[in-house]
N, C-alpha and C positions, 0 to 999 in steps of 0.2 A: 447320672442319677435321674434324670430326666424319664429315661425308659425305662426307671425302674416301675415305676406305678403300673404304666402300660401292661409291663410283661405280668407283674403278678395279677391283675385282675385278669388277664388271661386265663392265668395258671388255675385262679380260686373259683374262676365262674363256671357253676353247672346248673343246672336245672330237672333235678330228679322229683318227679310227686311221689306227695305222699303214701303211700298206696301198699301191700304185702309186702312183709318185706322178703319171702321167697321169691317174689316174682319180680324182682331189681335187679337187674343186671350189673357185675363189677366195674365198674367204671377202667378206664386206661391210667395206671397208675403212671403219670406223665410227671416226671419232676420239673420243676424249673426252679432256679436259683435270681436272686437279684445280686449282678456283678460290680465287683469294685472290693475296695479296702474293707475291714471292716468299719472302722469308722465310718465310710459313705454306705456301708452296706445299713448302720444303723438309724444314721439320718435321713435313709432314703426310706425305710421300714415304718421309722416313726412318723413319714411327711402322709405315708401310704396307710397304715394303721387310722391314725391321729388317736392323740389321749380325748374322744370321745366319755364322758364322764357316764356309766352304767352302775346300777346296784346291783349287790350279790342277798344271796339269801339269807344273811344276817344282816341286811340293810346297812351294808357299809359301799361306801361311796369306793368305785376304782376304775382308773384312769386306763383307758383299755391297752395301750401300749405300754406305755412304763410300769402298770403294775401285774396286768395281766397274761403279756408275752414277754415284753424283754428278758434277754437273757436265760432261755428255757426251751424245750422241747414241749407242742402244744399239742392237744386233741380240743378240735372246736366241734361241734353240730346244730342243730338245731331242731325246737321242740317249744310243746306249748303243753301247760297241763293238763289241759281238759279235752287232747288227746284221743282218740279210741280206738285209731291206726297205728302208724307202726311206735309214737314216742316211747310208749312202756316198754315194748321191745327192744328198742334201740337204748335204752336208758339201761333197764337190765344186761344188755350186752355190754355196756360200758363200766357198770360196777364187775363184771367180770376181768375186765380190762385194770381195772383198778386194784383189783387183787393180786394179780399177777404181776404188775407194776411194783405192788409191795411196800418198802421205804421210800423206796424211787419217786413215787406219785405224790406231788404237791412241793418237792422239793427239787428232783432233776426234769417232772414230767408233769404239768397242769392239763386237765380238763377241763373244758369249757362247755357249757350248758347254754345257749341262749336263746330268749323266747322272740317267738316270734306273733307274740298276744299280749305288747305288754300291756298292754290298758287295765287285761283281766289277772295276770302275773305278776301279782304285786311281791315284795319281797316274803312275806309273812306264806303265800299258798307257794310260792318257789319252794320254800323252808318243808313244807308237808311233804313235797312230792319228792324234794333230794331225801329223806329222812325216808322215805320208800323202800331207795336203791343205798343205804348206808353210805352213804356221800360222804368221802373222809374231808380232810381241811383241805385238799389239793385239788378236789371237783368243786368249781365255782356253778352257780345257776345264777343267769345275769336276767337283769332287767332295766328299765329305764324310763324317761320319758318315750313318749311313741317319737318323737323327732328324734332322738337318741339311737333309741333302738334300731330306726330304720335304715340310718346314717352308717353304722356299723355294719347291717345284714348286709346293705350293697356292697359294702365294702370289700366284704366276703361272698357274693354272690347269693346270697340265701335270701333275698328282697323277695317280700311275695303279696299280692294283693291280699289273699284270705290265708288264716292259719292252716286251714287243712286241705293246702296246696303246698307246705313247704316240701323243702328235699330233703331228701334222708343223707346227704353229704357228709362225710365224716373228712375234715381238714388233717391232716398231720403236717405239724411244721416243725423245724427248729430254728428257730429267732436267729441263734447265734452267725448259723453259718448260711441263713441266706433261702434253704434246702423247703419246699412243699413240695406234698405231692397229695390227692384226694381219691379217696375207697368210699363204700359206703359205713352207716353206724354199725351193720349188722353183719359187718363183716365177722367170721371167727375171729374169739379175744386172745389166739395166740398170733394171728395172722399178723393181727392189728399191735401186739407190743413187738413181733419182728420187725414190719417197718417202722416202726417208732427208733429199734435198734441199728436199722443198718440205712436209716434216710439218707445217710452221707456216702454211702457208699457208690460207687462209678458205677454205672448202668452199663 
């Protein structure tokens, strides 16, 4: 369990700016897996995760591993509302994402929205901007204190000194078996629920 931390920040750290998003290049769809039982595969998730406490845009409190990944297939990115580059893009591509998902999303497949301004993203302007892209119950838009927040981006690789320097990283994971791999947001939304469908599959 040890290597497990190691290997996935490997696997999660990119550094794309914020920038066109025609002009982004597709990242190496590189899976990695964290190995073991599952039980060590979840202990080591949740040591790696941590239930960092973030708010969603109904101002409800959640525990970023046990309530927001365990046990689920995830789409994370990051974004900030006041935006002018690619987030509305990348956010419309994801409600796309979300349509084609269908029932599936929020119940076999969460979205993950996280800011990386929380200071100015307080839960109440999250609430405007998901209500944009018809954010069903299954697309979260998180916030937090800015120690929170920040604690989570690294966690995920998305840590960035100013907001509009983030990356346009779009994570797919599934909690259950171990399985990431990262594309960008703006990838096409049918590309983007194929590997959602086939992350487990042997390369």
């Amino acid at each position: 369990m040890r290597r497990a931390a190691p290997l996935l920040a490997a696997a999660l750290a990119l550094a794309l700016p914020c920038a066109s998003p025609a002009a982004e290049p597709v990242p190496d769809r590189t899976r990695a897996r964290i190995g073991g039982s599952p039980a060590r595969d979840d202990a080591a998730a949740a040591a790696y995760f941590t239930d960092t406490e973030l708010i969603d845009q109904d101002g409800r409190a959640r525990r970023f591993y046990t309530d927001l990944l365990r046990g689920r297939k995830v789409l994370i990115h990051f974004a900030f509302t006041s935006c002018k580059g690619a987030c509305p893009t990348m956010a419309a591509n994801l409600a796309r994402v979300q349509a084609l998902l269908g029932k599936r999303a929020g119940k076999e497949v969460a979205i993950l929205t996280i800011t990386v301004d929380p200071v100015n993203d307080t839960p109440k302007v999250l609430k405007r901007f998901a209500a944009k892209f018809s954010a069903g119950d299954g697309w979260r838009f998180l916030t937090g204190t800015p120690d929170n927040v920040e604690k989570v981006l690294g966690r995920l690789g998305g840590l960035t000194k100013k907001p509009d320097e983030h990356t346009s990283t779009l994570l797919i994971g599934d909690v259950t078996t171990g399985m990431w791999l990262k594309t960008v947001a703006t990838e096409r939304p049918e590309t983007i629920v194929q590997l959602v469908d086939h992350i487990n599959d042997k390369p």
